[in-house]
C-alpha positions as a Markdown table, in Angstrom:
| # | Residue | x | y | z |
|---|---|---|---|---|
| 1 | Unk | 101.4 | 56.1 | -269.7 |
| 2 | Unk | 101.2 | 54.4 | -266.1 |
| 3 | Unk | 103.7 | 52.2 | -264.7 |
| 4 | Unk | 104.0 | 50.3 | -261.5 |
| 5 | Unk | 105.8 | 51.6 | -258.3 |
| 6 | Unk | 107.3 | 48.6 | -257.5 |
| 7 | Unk | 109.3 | 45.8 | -259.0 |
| 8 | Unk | 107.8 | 42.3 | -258.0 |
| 9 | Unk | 107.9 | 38.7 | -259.1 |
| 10 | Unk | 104.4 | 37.2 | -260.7 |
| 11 | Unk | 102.3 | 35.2 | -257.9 |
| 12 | Unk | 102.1 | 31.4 | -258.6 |
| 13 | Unk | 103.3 | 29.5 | -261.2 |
| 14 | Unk | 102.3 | 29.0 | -265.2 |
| 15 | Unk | 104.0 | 25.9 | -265.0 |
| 16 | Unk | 101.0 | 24.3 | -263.4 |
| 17 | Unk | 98.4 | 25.1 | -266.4 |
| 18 | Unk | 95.6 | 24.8 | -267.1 |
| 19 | Unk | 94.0 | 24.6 | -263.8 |
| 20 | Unk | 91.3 | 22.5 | -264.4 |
| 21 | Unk | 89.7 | 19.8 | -263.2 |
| 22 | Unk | 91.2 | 16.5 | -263.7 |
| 23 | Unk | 89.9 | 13.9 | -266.3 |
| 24 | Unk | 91.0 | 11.3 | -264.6 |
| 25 | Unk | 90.7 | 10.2 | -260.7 |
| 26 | Unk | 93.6 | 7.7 | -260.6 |
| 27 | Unk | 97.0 | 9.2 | -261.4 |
| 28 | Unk | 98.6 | 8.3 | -264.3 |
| 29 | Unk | 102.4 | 7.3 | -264.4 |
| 30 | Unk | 103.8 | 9.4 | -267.3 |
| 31 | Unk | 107.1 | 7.7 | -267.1 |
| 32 | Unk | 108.5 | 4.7 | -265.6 |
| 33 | Unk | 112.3 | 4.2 | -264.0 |
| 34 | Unk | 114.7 | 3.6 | -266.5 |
| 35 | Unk | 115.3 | -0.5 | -267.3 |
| 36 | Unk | 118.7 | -2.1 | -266.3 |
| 37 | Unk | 118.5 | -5.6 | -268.0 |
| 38 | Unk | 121.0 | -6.9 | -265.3 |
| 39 | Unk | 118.6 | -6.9 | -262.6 |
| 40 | Unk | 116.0 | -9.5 | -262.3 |
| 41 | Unk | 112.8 | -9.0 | -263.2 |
| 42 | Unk | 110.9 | -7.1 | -260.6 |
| 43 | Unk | 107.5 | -4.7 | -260.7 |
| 44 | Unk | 107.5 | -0.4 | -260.3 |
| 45 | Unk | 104.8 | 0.9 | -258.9 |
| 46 | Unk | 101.8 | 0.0 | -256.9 |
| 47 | Unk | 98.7 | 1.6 | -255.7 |
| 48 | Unk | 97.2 | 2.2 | -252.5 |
| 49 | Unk | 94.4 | 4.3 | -250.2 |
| 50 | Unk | 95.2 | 7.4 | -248.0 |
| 51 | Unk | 93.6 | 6.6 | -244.6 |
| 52 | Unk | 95.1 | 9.7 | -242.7 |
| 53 | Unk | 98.0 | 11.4 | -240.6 |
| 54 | Unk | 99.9 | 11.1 | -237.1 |
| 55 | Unk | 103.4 | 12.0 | -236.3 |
| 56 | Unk | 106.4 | 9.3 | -235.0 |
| 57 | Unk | 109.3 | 10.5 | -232.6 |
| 58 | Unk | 112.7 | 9.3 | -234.4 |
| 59 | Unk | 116.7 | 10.3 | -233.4 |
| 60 | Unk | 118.7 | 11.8 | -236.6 |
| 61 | Unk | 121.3 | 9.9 | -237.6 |
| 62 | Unk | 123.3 | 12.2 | -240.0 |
| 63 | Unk | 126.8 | 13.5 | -239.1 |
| 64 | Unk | 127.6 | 16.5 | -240.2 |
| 65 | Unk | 123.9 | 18.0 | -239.2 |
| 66 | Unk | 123.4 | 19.9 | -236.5 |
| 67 | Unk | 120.4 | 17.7 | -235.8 |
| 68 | Unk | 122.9 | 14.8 | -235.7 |
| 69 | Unk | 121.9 | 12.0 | -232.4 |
| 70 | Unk | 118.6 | 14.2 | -231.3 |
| 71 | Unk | 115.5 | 13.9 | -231.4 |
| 72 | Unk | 112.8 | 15.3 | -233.8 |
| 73 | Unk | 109.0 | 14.7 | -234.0 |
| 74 | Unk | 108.0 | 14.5 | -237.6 |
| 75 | Unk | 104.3 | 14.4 | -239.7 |
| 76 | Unk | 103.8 | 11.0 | -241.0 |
| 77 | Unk | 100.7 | 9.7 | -243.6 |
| 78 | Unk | 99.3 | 6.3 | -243.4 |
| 79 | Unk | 98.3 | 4.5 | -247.0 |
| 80 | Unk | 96.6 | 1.5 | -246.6 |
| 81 | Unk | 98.1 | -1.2 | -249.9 |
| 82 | Unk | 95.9 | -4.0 | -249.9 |
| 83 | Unk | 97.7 | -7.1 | -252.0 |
| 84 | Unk | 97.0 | -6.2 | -255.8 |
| 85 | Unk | 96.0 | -8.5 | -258.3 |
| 86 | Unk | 97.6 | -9.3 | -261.9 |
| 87 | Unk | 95.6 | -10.0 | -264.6 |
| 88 | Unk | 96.8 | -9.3 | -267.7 |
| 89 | Unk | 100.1 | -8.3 | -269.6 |
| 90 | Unk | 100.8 | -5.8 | -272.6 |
| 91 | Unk | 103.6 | -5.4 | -274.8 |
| 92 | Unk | 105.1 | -2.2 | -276.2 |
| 93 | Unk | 107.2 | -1.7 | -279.3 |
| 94 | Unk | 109.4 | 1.5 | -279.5 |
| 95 | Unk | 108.6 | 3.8 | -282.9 |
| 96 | Unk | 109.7 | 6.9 | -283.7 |
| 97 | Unk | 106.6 | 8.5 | -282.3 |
| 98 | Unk | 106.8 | 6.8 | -279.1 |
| 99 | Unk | 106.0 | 3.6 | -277.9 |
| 100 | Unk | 103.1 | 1.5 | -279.7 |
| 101 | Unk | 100.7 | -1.0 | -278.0 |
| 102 | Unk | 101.7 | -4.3 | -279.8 |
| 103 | Unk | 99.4 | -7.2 | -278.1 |
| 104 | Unk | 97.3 | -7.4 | -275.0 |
| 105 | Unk | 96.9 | -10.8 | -273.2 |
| 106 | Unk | 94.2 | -11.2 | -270.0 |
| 107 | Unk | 94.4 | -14.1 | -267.3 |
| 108 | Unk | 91.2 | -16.7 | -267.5 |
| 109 | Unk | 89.8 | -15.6 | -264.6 |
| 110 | Unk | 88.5 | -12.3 | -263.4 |
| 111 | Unk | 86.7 | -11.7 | -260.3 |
| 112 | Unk | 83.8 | -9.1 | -260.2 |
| 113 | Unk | 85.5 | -6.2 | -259.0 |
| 114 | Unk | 87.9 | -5.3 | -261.7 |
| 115 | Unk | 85.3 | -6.5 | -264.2 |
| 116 | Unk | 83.2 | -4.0 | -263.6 |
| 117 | Unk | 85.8 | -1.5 | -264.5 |
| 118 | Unk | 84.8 | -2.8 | -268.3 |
| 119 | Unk | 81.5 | -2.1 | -267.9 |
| 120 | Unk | 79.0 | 0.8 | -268.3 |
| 121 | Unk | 76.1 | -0.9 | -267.1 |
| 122 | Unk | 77.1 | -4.1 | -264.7 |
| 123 | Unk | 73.7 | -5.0 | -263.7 |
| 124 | Unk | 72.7 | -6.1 | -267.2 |
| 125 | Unk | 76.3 | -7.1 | -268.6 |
| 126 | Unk | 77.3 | -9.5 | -265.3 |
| 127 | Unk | 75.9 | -12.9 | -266.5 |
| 128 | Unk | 78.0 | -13.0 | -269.9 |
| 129 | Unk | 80.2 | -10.7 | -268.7 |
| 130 | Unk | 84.4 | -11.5 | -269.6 |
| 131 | Unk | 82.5 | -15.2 | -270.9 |
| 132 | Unk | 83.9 | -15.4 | -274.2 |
| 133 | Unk | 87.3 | -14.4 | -273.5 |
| 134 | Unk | 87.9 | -16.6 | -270.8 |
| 135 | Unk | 87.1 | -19.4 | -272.8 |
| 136 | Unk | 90.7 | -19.3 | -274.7 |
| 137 | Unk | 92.0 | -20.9 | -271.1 |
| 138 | Unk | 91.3 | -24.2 | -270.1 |
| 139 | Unk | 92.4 | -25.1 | -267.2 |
| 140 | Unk | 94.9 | -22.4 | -266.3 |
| 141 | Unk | 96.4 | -23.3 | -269.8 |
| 142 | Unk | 96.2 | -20.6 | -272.4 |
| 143 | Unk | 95.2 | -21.9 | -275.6 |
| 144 | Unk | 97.3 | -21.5 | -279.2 |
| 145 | Unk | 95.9 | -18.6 | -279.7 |
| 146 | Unk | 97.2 | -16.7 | -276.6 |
| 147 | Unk | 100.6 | -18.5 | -276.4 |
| 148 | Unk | 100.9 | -17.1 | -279.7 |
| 149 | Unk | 100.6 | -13.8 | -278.6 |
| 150 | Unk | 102.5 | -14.1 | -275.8 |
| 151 | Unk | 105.4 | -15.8 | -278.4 |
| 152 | Unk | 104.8 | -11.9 | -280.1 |
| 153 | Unk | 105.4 | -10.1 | -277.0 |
| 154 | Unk | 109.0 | -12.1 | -276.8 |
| 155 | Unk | 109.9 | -11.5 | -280.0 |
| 156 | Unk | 109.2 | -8.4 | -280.8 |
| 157 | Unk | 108.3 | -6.0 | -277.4 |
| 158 | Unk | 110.9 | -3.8 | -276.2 |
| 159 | Unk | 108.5 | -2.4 | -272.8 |
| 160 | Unk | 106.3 | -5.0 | -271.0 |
| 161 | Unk | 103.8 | -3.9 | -268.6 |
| 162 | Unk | 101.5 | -5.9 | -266.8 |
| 163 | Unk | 98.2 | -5.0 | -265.9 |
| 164 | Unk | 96.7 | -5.2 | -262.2 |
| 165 | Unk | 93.9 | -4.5 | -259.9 |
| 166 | Unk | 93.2 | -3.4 | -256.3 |
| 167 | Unk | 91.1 | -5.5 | -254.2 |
| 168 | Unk | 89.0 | -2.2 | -253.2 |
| 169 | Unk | 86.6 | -4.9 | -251.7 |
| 170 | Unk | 88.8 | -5.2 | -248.6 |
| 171 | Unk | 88.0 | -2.0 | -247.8 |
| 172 | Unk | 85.4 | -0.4 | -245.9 |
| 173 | Unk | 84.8 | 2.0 | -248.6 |
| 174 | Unk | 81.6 | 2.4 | -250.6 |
| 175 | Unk | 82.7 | 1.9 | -254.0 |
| 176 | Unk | 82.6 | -1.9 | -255.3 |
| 177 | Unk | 84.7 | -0.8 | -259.0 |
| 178 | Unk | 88.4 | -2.2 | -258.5 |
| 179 | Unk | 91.1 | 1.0 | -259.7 |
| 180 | Unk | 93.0 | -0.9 | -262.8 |
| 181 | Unk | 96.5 | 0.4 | -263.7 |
| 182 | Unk | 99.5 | -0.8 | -266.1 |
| 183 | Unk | 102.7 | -1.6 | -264.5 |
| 184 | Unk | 106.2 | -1.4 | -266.1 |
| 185 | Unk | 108.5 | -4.4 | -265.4 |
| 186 | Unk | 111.9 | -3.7 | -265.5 |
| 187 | Unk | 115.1 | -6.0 | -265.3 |
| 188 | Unk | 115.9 | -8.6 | -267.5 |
| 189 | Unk | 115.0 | -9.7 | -271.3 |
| 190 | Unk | 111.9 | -9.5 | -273.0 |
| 191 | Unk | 110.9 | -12.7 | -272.9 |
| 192 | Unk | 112.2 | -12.9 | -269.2 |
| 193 | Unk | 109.6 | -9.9 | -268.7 |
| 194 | Unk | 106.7 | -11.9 | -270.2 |
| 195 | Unk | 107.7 | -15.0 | -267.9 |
| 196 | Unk | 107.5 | -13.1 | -265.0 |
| 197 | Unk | 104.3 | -11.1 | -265.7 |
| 198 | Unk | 102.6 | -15.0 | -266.9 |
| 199 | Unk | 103.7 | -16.3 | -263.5 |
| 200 | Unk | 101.7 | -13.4 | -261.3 |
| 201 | Unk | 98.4 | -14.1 | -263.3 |
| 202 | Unk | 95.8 | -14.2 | -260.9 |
| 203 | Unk | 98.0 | -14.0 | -257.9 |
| 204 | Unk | 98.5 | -11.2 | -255.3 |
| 205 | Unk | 101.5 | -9.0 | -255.5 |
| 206 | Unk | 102.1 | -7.2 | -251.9 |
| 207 | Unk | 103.3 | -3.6 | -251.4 |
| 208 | Unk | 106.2 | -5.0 | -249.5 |
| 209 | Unk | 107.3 | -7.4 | -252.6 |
| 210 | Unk | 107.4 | -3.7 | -254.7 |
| 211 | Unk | 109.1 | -1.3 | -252.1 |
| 212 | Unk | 111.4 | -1.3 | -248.7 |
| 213 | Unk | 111.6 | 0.3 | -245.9 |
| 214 | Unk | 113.6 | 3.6 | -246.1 |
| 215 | Unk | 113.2 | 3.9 | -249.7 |
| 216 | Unk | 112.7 | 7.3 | -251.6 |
| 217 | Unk | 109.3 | 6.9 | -254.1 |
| 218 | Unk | 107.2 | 8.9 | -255.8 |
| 219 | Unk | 103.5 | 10.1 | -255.2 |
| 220 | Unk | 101.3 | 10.4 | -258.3 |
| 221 | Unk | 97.7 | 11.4 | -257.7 |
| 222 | Unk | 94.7 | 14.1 | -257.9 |
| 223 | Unk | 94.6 | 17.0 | -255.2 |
| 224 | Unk | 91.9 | 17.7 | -253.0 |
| 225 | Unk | 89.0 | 19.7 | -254.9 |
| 226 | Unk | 88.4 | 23.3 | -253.6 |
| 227 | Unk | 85.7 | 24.3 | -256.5 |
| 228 | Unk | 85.3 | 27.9 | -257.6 |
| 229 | Unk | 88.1 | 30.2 | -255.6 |
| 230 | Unk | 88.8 | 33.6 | -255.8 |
| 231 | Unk | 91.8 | 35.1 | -257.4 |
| 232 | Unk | 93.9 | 35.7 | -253.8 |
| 233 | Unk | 93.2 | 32.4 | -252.4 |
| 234 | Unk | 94.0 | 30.9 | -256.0 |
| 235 | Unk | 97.7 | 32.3 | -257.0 |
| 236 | Unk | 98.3 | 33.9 | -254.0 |
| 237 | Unk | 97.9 | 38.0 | -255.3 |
| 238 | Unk | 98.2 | 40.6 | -252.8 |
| 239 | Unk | 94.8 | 42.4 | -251.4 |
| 240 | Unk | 94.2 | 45.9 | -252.5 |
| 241 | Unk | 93.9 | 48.6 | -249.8 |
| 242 | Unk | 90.9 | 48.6 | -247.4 |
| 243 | Unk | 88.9 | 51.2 | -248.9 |
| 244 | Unk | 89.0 | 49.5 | -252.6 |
| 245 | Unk | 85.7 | 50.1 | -254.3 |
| 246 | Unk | 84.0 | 47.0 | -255.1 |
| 247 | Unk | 86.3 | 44.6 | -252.8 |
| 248 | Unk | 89.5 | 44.2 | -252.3 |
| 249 | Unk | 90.6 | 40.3 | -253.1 |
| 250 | Unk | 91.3 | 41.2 | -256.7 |
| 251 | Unk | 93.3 | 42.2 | -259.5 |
| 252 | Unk | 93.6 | 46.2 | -260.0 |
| 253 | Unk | 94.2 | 45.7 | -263.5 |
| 254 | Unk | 94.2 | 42.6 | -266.1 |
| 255 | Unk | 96.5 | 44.2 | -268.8 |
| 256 | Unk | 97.0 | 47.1 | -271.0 |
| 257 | Unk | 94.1 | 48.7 | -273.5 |
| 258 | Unk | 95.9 | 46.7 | -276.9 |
| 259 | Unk | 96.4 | 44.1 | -276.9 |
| 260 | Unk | 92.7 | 44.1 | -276.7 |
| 261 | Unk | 92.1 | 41.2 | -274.9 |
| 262 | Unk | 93.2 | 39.6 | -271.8 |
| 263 | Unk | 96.5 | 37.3 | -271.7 |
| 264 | Unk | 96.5 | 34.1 | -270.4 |
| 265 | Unk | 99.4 | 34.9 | -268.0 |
| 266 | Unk | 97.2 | 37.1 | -265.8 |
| 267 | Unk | 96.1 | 35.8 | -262.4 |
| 268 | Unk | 92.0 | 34.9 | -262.5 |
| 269 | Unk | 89.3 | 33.2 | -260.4 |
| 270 | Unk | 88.3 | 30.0 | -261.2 |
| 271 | Unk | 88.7 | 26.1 | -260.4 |
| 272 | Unk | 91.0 | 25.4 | -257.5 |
| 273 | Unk | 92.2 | 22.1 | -256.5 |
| 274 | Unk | 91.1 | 18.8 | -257.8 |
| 275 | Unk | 94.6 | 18.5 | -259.8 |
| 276 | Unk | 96.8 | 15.7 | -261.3 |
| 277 | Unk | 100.3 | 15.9 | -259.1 |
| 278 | Unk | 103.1 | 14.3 | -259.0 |
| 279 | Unk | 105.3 | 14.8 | -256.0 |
| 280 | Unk | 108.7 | 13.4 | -255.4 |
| 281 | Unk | 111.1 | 11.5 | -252.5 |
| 282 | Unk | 108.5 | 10.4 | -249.9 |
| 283 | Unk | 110.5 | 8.6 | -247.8 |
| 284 | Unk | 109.1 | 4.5 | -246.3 |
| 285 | Unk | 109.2 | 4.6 | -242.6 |
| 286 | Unk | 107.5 | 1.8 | -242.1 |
| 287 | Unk | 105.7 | -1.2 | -244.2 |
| 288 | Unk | 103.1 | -3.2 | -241.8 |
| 289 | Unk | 101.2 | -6.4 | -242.5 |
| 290 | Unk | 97.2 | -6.9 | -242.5 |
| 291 | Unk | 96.4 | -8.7 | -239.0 |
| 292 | Unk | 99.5 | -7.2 | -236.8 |
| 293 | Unk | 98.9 | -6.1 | -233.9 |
| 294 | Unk | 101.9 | -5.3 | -232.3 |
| 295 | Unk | 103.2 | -3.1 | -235.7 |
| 296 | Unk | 103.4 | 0.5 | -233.9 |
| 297 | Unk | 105.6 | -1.3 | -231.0 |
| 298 | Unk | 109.2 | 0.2 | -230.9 |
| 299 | Unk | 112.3 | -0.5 | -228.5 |
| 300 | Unk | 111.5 | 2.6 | -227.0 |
| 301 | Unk | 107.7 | 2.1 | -226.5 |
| 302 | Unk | 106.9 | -1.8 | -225.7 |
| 303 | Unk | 103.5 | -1.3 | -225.6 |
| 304 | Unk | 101.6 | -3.5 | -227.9 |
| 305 | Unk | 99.5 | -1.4 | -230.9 |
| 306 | Unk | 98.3 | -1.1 | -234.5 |
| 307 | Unk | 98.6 | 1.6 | -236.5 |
| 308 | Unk | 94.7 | 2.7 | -236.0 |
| 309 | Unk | 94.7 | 5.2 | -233.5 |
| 310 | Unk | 91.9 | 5.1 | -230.8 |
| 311 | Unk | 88.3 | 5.9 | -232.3 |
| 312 | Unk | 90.1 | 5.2 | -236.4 |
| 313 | Unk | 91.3 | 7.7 | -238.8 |
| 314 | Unk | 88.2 | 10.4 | -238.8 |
| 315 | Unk | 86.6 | 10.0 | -241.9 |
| 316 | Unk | 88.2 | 6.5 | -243.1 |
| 317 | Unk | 88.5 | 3.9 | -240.0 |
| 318 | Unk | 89.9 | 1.0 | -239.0 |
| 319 | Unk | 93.2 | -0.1 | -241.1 |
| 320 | Unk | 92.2 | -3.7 | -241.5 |
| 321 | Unk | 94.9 | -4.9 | -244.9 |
| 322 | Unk | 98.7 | -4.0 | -245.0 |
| 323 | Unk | 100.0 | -0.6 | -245.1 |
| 324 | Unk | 102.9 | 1.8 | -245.3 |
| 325 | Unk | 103.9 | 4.9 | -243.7 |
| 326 | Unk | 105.5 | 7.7 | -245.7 |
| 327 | Unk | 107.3 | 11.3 | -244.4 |
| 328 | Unk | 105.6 | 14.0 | -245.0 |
| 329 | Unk | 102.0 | 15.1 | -246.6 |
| 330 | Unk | 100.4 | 12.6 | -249.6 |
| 331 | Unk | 98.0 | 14.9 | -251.9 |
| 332 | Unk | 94.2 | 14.5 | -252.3 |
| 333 | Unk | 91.6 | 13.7 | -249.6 |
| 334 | Unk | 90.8 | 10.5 | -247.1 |
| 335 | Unk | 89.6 | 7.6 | -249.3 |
| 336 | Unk | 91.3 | 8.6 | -252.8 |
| 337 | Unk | 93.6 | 6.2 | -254.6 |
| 338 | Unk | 97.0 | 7.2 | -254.8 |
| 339 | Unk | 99.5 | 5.7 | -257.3 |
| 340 | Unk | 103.4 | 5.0 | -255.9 |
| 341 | Unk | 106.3 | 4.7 | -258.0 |
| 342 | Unk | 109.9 | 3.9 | -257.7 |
| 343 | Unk | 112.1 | 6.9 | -258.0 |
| 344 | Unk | 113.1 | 8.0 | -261.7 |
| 345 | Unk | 116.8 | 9.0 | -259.7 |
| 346 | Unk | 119.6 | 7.1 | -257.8 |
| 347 | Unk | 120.2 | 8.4 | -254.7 |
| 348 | Unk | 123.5 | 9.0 | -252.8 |
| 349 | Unk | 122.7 | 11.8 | -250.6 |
| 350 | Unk | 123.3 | 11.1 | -246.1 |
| 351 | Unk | 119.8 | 12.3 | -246.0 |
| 352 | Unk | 118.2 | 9.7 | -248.6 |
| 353 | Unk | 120.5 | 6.7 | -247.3 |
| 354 | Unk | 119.2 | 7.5 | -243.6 |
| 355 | Unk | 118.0 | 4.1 | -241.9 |
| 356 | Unk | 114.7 | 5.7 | -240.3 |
| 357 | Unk | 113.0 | 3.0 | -239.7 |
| 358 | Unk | 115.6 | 1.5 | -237.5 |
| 359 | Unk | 115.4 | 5.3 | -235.5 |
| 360 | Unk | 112.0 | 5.3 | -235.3 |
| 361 | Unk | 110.9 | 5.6 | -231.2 |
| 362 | Unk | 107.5 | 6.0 | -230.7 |
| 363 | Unk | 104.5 | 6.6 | -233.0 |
| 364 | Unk | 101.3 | 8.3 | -231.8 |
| 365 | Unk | 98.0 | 6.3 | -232.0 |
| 366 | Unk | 96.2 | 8.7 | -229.7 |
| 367 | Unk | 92.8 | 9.7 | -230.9 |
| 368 | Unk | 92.6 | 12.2 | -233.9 |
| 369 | Unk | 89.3 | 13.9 | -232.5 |
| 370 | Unk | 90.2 | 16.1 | -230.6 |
| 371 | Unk | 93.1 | 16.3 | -228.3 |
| 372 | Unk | 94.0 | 12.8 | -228.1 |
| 373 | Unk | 95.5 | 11.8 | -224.4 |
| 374 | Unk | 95.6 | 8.1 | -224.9 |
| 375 | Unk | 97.3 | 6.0 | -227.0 |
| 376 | Unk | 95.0 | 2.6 | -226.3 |
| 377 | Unk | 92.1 | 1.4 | -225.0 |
| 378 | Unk | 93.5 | -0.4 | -222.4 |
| 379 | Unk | 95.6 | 3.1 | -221.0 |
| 380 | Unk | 92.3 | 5.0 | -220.9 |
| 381 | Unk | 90.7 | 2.2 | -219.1 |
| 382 | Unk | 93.3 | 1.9 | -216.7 |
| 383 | Unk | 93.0 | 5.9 | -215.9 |
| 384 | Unk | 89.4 | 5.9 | -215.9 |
| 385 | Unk | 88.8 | 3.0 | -213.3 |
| 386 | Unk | 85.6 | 1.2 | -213.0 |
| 387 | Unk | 82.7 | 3.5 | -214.9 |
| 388 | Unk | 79.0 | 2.9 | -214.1 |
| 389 | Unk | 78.2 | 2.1 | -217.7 |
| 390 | Unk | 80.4 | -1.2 | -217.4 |
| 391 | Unk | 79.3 | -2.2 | -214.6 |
| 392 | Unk | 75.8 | -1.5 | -215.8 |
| 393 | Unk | 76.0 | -3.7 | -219.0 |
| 394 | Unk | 77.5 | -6.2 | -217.4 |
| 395 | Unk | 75.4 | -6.7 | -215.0 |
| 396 | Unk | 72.9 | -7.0 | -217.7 |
């Protein structure tokens, strides 16, 4: 009977199965912050686009740390939150099993990008497309029919989420289909709920009307896709000795004779990456509006910047719409959708209470191609001096 020669934990975790692909390329918000009905009404999450990285220099401000009044340079992501849009609301009654889907009411007026969302095949669908529906609405005035509805949802909803759309048409990304997501409202009554969600309709809700700076929130969203790994790259197993017949980047054995298969718990090649995630305290350093150009200017550093570094985030570009700045690595590629939450915890902790934003002294906007030695345009002409090629086309 063999046995091993050394004791050793299992590589990677079983907590993470299956490792498939993900159905879905939006996360999905599997649970919402619990409701206090003494707060006012407010929204939970929001949604935005990962443009890229660069790193800010900020002092500690935690006593008791030995990193307490110095200096540290930390890895920062940039999400660009254009303003989304609500247009509709859904009410939720609490059963036994679980919550149930009560009523659905829609706003009167849709624009193109989230109704092709409903839509297989746009091209024929967009003359009559959302036609009928919106005719319930005159006027921005919802007809008997939808206030009676709505009169449901107050009456008998316990959870009322409304449902709203990302203007993905402000972006210079190639896809024209808006990314459409329910979200909770939380604080007050029911019927408070449904007043608040009536009043967005059609309007644009800002990522800075949802979060603050130096908040703690949650990340939800799909990984970057690897494809096909082997098993060492996938769960981390240890290579067998150089001189292994057939290569080494695998598993000496997969399990004992009986049971006569293999079990589930055994490290294998296969999909890697491309996963639903959620991933927890990202701390806001900063929230910046659509149009400033001074937003990346500290105390420390006066000069005047925007958060695009020189030549644009490689493989996304100029940041053109609001944005926010969280610690730390978001998951998935440039370009994917990301879905932010408010926490699911209070938290009291000297490191979660930290005012960063207030500590924050200079953020890098050199180039990301490369070894970036300037931080503006206007510094590298400066060094430069007059170049032939200026001179040249304007002289032209």
């Amino acid at each position: 009977m063999s046995h091993r020669k050394f004791e050793a934990p299992r590589h990677g975790s079983l907590g993470f199965l299956p490792k498939k692909r993900c159905r879905h390329h939006r996360g999905r918000i599997r649970a919402f912050p619990r409701d206090d009905a003494s707060k006012q009404p407010h929204l939970t999450a929001f949604a935005g686009y990962k443009a890229g990285c660069t790193h800010v220099l900020r002092e500690v401000q935690r006593p008791g740390s030995k990193l307490n009044k110095k200096e540290v340079t930390e890895a920062v992501t940039v999400l660009e939150t254009p303003p989304m849009v609500v247009v509709g609301l859904v009410g939720y009654v609490a059963t036994p099993r679980g919550l149930r889907t009560l009523t659905t009411v829609f706003a009167g007026h849709l624009s193109v990008e989230v109704k092709r969302r409903f839509y297989k095949n746009f091209y024929r669908s967009r003359k009559k497309a959302y036609s009928k529906y919106a005719k319930k609405w005159s006027d921005s005035v919802p007809n008997q029919d939808i206030e009676q509805e709505l009169n449901r949802m107050r009456n008998y909803c316990s959870v009322i989420r409304v449902l709203a759309h990302t203007q993905i048409g402000r972006l210079n990304l190639r896809q024209k289909k808006a990314h459409l997501m329910e979200i909770q409202v939380n604080g007050g009554t029911a019927a408070e709920k449904v007043d608040f969600g009536l009043g967005l309709f059609e309007k644009e809700v800002a990522s800075n009307t949802v979060f603050n700076e130096n908040e703690l929130i949650d990340c939800i969203g799909v990984t970057k896709g690897n494809g096909f790994e082997g098993v060492t790259t996938r769960w981390g197993t240890t290579r067998l000795p150089r001189k292994t017949h057939k290569g080494l980047r695998k598993v000496a054995c997969i399990g004992a004779w009986h049971p006569a298969r293999v079990s589930f718990t055994v490290a294998r090649a296969g999909q890697n990456g491309y996963h639903h995630r959620t991933h927890v305290n990202y701390k806001v350093y900063k929230l910046g509006a659509s149009g400033d150009e001074g937003s990346c200017t500290t105390q420390q550093d006066l000069t005047v910047k925007s958060i695009t570094p020189m030549g644009g985030f490689p493989h996304y570009g100029i940041i053109t719409q609001d944005w926010m700045m969280l610690k730390g690595a978001v998951q998935g590629p440039k370009k994917r959708v990301v879905v932010l939450r408010k926490s699911l915890l209070t938290h009291t902790s000297r490191k979660a209470l930290e005012p960063v934003s207030e500590l924050i002294k200079f953020i890098d906007t050199s180039s990301k191609f490369g070894h970036g030695r300037f931080q503006t345009a206007e510094e590298k002409d400066r060094f430069m001096g007059p170049l032939a090629r200026r001179s040249r086309a304007a002289a032209e």
